[in-house]
Steps between C-alpha positions, in 0.01 A plus 500: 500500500646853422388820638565782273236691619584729821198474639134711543630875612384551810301837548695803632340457811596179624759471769878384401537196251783278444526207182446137563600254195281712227290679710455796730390462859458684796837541684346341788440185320867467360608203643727170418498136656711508760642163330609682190851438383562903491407490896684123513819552345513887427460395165381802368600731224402923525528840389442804688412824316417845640256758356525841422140679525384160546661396122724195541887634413695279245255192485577405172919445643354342845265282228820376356669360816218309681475321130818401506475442869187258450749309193766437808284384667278295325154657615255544209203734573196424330474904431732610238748780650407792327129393670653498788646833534199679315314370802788648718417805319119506589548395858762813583245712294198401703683488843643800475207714406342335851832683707770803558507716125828627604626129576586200338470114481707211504378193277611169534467259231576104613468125369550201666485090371192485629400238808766272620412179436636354811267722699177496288439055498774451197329764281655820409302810294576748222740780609324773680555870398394769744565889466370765798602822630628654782558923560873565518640516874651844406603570850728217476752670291408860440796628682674270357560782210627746702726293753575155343499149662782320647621173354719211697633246361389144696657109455139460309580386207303523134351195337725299277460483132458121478213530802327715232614769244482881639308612162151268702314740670333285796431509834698240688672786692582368840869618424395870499309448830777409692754767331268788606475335842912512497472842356340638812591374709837637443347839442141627566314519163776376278472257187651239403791460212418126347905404351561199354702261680822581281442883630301622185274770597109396361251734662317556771170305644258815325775673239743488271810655589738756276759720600675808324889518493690740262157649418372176347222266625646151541242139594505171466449302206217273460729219584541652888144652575131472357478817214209685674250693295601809642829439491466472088264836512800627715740437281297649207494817703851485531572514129257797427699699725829379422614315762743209420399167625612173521459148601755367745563248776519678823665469867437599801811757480358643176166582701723671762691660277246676329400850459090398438295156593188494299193279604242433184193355613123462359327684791739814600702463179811654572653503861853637611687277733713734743668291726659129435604295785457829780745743245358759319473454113657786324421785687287307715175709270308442226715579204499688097426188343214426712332859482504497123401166463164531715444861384503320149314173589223770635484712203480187277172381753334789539532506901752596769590181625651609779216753588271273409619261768595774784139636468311186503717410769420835705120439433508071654655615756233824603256233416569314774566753756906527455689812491646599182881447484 
């Protein structure tokens, strides 16, 4: 059975939907055996987009990965994926028109195998597809922009290439659990660097890393870090405004020895990293390469991402009785 259809469009008054294998439901009534292989095994393949003015950013690129995700490993939705994503489409249209005008969403697209045999009698299912919404935790990095994060590195180390290749985009992330755990408890509010167990800088558990050094943005090539979305849109930014860049294995001493960290990322997508290991990084403030890139990446949207963040930010919190920073 194929779905191609996305499914009756609810009316503009109905509460928050999410997409079920074809259809839309309520988000209430998204739910998955709690014997499915995605629960199971963290077998499970995803994508998470933002919007901007509730208009999914670069679907068409984050399209592209989850199918080549889903040929890794070996899920086949009964929804095509370009039905898949125009339903992603109409579910961050619907669900934000119900919410904040100034904010934004964060969509997540997933798949699993379907029901684990073992666990369902000796009978599995198709693969299940699900997509639903959430609003952007803003307040969890809007000053972020301004200040930076702090980054340790921890004996965590990143999943091997023969476990399975860095290009799948899945959840079995266990490994970035206990690296943030390292992370702060080291240092209050720090993140993780995941290194391979040769050294080789990969990423973080939520970004892709870059640094600048002679005024050039350096990052890992695909072979030492999953190519992010924004890290490509990143990238693209960085050759409109002339800014060298180049694929390279990193260390840990060419982190520390640079004058920028960069941190590309679906939800906040671009971050500076100011401090590595308890040292400043660079002048210990967000740097040049930084300011024009976001000032560019907003221009190019439409939207102050940083202002965008810091206001919704200031309005949560005077929402639920907090003082404004």
């Amino acid at each position: 059975m194929t779905h191609e259809a996305v499914g009756p469009t609810l009316p503009s008054h109905a509460g928050e939907v999410a997409w079920l294998d074809g259809r839309l439901v309520p988000r209430a009534a998204l739910v998955l055996p709690v014997g499915d292989a995605g629960f199971v095994l963290g077998a499970t393949v995803t994508e998470q987009m933002r919007t901007f003015r509730g208009r999914l950013f670069l679907p068409e690129w984050h399209a592209e990965r989850f199918a080549q995700s889903l040929a890794i490993a070996g899920i086949r939705p009964s929804s095509a994926v370009a039905t898949i994503f125009a339903a992603a489409a109409e579910v961050a249209a619907h669900n934000h028109a119900l919410g904040d005008p100034g904010g934004d969403l964060g969509v997540v697209v997933f798949a699993t195998p379907g029901d684990l045999p073992a666990q369902h009698g000796g009978r599995g299912s198709p693969a299940r597809v699900a997509i639903h919404s959430f609003p952007l935790a803003f307040s969890l990095w809007a000053d972020a922009y301004a200040h930076g994060v702090a980054l340790r590195s921890v004996p965590v180390v990143q999943v091997p290439g023969e476990s399975w290749p860095l290009a799948l985009k899945c959840r079995s992330r266990m490994h970035y659990h206990l690296a943030d755990r390292a992370a702060a408890a080291a240092e209050a509010g720090a993140r993780a660097i995941l290194r391979h167990a040769d050294g080789r800088v990969s990423e973080t558990s939520t970004a892709n890393i870059a640094i600048v050094r002679d005024g050039a943005i350096l990052t890992p090539p695909p072979d030492d870090a999953l190519q992010g979305v924004s890290l490509r849109y990143a990238r693209d930014l960085a050759a409109a405004l002339g800014i060298p860049w180049h694929g390279r294995t990193l260390l840990l001493g060419d982190l520390a020895a640079a004058t920028e960290i960069l941190l590309t990322s679906t939800p906040n997508c671009l971050l500076p990293a100011t401090r590595l290991d308890g040292r400043p990084v660079g002048s210990g403030s967000p740097g040049p390469v930084l300011r024009r890139m976001l000032a560019a990446w907003s221009e190019r949207v439409g939207i102050d991402i940083a202002g965008q963040a810091q206001r919704s930010s200031r309005t949560a919190r005077l929402s639920e009785g907090l003082p404004s920073p």
